[in-house]
N, C-alpha and C positions, 0 to 999 in steps of 0.2 A: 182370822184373815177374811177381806171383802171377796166374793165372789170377783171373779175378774169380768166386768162387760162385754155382751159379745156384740160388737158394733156393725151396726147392717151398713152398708153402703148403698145407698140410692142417689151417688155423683155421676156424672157425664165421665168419674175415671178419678182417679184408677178405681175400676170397678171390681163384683165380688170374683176370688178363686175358686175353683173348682175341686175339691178334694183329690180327685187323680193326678190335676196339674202340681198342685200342693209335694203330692207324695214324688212328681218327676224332679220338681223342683230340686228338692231335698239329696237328690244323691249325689254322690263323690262327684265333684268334678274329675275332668278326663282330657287329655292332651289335645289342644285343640289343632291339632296337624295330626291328629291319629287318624288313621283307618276307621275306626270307630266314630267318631265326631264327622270323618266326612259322612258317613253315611245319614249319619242324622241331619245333613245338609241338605243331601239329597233329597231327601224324603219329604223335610219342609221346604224345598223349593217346590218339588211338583205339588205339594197341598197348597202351597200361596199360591200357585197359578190356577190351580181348582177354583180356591176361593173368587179370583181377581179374575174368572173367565176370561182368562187369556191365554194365547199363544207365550207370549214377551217373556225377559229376564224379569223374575222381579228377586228383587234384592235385599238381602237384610244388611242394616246398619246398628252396632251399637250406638243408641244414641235415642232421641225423645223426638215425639212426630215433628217437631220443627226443624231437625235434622235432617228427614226425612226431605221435607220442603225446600230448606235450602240447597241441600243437594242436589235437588232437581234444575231450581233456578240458577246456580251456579256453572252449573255441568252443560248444559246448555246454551245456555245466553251469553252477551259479549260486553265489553264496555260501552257506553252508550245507548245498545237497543233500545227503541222505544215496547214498552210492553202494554196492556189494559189488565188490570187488577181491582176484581169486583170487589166493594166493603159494607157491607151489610150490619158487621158486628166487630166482636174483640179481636178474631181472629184473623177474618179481611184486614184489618186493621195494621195486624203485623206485619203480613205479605205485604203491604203494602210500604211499612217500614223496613223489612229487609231490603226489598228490592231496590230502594232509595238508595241506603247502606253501601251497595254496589255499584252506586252510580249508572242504574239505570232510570228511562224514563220511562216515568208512568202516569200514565192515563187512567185514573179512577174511574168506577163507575159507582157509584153509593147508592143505598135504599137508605130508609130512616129503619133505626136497630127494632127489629121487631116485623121487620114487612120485607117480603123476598125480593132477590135482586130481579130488573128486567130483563128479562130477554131479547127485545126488541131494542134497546140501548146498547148491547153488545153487538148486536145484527146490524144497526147504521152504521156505527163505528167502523166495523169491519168493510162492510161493503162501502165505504166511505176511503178505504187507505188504498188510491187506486196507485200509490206506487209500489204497495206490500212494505212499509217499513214496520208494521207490527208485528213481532217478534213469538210472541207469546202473550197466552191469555194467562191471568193466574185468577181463582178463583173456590172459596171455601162452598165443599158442598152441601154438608152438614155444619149449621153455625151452632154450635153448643153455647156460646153466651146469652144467644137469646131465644132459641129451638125453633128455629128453623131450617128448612131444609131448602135450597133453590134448585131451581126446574136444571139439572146438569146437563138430560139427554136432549134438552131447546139448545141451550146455549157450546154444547159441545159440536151439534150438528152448522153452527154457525161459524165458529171456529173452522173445523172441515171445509166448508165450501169457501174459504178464504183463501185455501191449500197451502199459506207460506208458516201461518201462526201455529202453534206449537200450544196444545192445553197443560197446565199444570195446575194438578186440583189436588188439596186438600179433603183425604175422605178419610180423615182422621176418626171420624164418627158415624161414618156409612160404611164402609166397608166390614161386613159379618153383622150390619145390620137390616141392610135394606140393597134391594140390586143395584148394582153396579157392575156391570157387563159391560168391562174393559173394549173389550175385542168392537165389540157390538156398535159402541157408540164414540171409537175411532180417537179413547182417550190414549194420550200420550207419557206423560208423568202422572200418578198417581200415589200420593202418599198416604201412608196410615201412622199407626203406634198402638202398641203392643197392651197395652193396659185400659183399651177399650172392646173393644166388640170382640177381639181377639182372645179375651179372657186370661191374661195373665203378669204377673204388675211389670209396674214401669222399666222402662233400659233398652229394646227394641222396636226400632221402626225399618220401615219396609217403603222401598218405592217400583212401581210397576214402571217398565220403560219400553218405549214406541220402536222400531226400526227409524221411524220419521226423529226422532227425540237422539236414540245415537246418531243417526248420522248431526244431528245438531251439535253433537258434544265435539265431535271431532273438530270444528272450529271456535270452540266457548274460547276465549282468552282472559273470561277472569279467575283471579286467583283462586287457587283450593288446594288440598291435599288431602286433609283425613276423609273429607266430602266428597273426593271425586270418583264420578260412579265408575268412571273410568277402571279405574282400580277393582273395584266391585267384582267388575263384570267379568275381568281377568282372571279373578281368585275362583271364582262362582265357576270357571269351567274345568276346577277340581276338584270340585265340590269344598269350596274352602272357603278363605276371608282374609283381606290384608293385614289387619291388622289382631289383636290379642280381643275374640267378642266376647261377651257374654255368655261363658257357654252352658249354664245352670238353667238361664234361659230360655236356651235353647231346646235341653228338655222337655220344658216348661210349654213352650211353641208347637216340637212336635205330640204334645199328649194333646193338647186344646185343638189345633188340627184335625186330628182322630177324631174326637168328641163332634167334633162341627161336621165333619163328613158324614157320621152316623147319625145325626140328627138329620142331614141335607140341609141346602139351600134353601128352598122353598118353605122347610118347616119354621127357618131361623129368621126369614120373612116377615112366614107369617104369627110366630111369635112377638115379633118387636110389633109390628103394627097391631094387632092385638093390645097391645100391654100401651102403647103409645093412645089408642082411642079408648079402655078403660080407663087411666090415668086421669084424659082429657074430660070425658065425663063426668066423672065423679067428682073433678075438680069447681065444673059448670056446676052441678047439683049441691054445692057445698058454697055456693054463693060466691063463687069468687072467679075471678076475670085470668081470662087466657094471656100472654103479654103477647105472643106472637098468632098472627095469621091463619086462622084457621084453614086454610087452603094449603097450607105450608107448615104442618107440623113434621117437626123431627121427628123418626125414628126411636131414637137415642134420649131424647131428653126433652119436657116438658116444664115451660116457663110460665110463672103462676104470679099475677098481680096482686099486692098490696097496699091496696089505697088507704086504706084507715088503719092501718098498725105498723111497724116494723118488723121489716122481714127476718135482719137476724137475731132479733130479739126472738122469734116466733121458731126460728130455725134451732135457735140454743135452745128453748123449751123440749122441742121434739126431741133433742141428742140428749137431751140429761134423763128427761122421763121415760121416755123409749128405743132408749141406744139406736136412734135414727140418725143418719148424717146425709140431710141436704146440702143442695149446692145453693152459694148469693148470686148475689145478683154483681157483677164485675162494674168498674167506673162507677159513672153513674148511676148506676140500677143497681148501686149497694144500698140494700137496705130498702129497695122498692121490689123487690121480685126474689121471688126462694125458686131453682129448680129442683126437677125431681129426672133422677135420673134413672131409665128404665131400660139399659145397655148391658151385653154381652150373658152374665150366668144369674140372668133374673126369672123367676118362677113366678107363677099366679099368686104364690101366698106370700110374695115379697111385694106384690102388688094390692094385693087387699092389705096387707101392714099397714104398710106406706099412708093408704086411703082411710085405712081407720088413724092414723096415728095425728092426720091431721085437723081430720073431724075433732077426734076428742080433744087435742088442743083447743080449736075453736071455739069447742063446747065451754071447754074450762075457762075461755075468755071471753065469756057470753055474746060469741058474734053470732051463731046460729042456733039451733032447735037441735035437740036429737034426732027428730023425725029427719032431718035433712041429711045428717049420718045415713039412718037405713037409706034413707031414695037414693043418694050416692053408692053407697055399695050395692045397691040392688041393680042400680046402671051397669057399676063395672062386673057384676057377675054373670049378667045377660052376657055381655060382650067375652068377656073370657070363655064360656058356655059354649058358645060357637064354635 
């Protein structure tokens, strides 16, 4: 019998398990109205609000980070508001098709995919609606389709001095990887999911909620039920949940928690950005083109140009010969751009992998020298060094 493959993940998600989550994972499930189960609510309610530097309810939902999102914009908003919803990428993209969905109105604001949103575009707009009918901003922090990251503490602080609009962000890919201090910079809705920075797979998302954002919901009149945070918020001061969640998960939630609190904030920072500028390096020194901004790199995940070859031809190469699974490139940019993803339970030496795995492809497709192997990993080793 073939050994069985042990496949690394280097995707924006679901990203790798942690062996103690693994082993939380794994135990009997348990009544989820038990005494027992609330406690484990409790527990990870107060470490989300650690994490999400906040006061606020934040909430678990069974359900995947768009859940998370719509929840937000549903619970909130009304028939007809007009809202502003930045698109940069795949995932702007969406927000922007839900919110349609709903019949509300939106006011895009777009970058071209690969270049961060403006900030000064959201600041006329705003300061332009002198009757206050903008609603809400909605807006992706971390764009993992194309790895960028947009300025949130500009455009939130903009937001704020509007006083009437309501943020709802997307930090499906920043949150437990780069700061977001809720509290700090006066965000309102914030969404995550469970199977990125979080470190533990798919089925849970989480949304942080404003005083300013309930009292929003109190007049939402569009339709919901399983989504309304309303409900949430109710269950959550039993330390419970409306409906039948996930609770294997939940284990799963509170062990990866623990692990992030004993690492700290600041370490798990300054890990991603660490692993986010080796990546970047190496990837420059290996000849090849950044697809996004270098002003605006993600956190999370690094978007890699291919101009002379095919990306997921190049991608399959790397999963067959070295049980690597990158991420393509989404629409358009399939088959133009491989990322790499460098989010939640990744170490230095999933980092040098990654960098040698691509090199030696290379190598084996006669696009560059050996010597440009060494000077790449000799970049990301300075940088990890530090």
């Amino acid at each position: 019998m073939a050994i069985q493959k042990k496949l690394s993940l280097m995707i924006p998600g679901p990203t790798p398990v942690p062996e103690r989550v693994l082993e939380a994972l794994s135990r009997h499930p348990i009544g989820h109205r038990s005494k027992e189960f609330q406690d484990i609510v409790e527990s990870t309610t107060n470490n989300l609000k650690w994490l999400h530097q906040t006061s606020n309810d934040v909430l678990t939902i069974t359900g995947s980070g768009t859940a998370a999102m719509e929840a937000g914009i549903i619970s909130t908003l009304s028939k007809g508001d007009t809202i502003i919803c930045g698109e940069n990428g795949k995932f702007g993209e969406r927000w922007v098709k839900v919110a349609q969905s709903f019949g509300l109105k939106v006011i895009t604001i777009k970058s071209e995919w690969g270049k961060a949103l403006n900030p000064n575009e959201f600041k006329n707009v705003l300061e332009n609606d002198y009757q206050k009918k903008i609603k809400a901003v909605i807006l992706t922090h971390s764009e993992t389709s194309t790895g960028v990251i947009n300025d949130l503490e500009t455009i939130s602080s903009y937001i704020k001095n509007h006083k009437q609009a309501l943020s709802i962000v997307d930090c499906v890919t920043s949150i437990g990887a780069c700061n977001v201090p809720t509290d700090d910079w006066g965000l309102d809705i914030v969404a995550s999911g469970s199977q990125k920075g979080y470190m533990i797979p798919p089925g849970l998302s989480f949304v942080s909620v404003s005083k300013k954002a309930w009292e929003a919901c109190e007049n939402s009149d569009l339709p919901k039920f399983y989504l309304n945070l309303n409900s949430y918020r109710k269950s959550l001061k039993s330390n419970s949940n409306p409906y039948t969640p996930a609770v294997n998960l939940f284990f799963a939630l509170d062990e990866a928690l623990k692990m992030m609190r004993e690492e700290g904030l600041e370490n798990i920072f300054r890990r991603h950005n660490k692993h986010k500028l080796a990546i970047s390096s190496a990837m420059k020194a290996l000849n090849l083109k950044l697809f996004a901004d270098e002003n605006f790199l993600s956190p999370s995940v690094t978007s890699i140009k291919t101009e002379n070859f095919d990306a997921e031809t190049f991608r399959k190469l790397i999963k067959d010969k070295y049980d690597i699974l990158l991420a393509g490139g989404q629409d358009n940019l399939k088959g133009k751009i491989f990322r790499i993803g460098h989010l939640g339970y990744v170490n230095d030496k999933d980092i040098i992998s990654v960098i040698s795995a691509v090199g030696l492809t290379l190598i084996q497709e006669s696009k560059i020298s050996v010597e440009a192997l060494g000077e790449a990993l000799k970049k990301a080793q300075i940088i990890l060094n530090q």
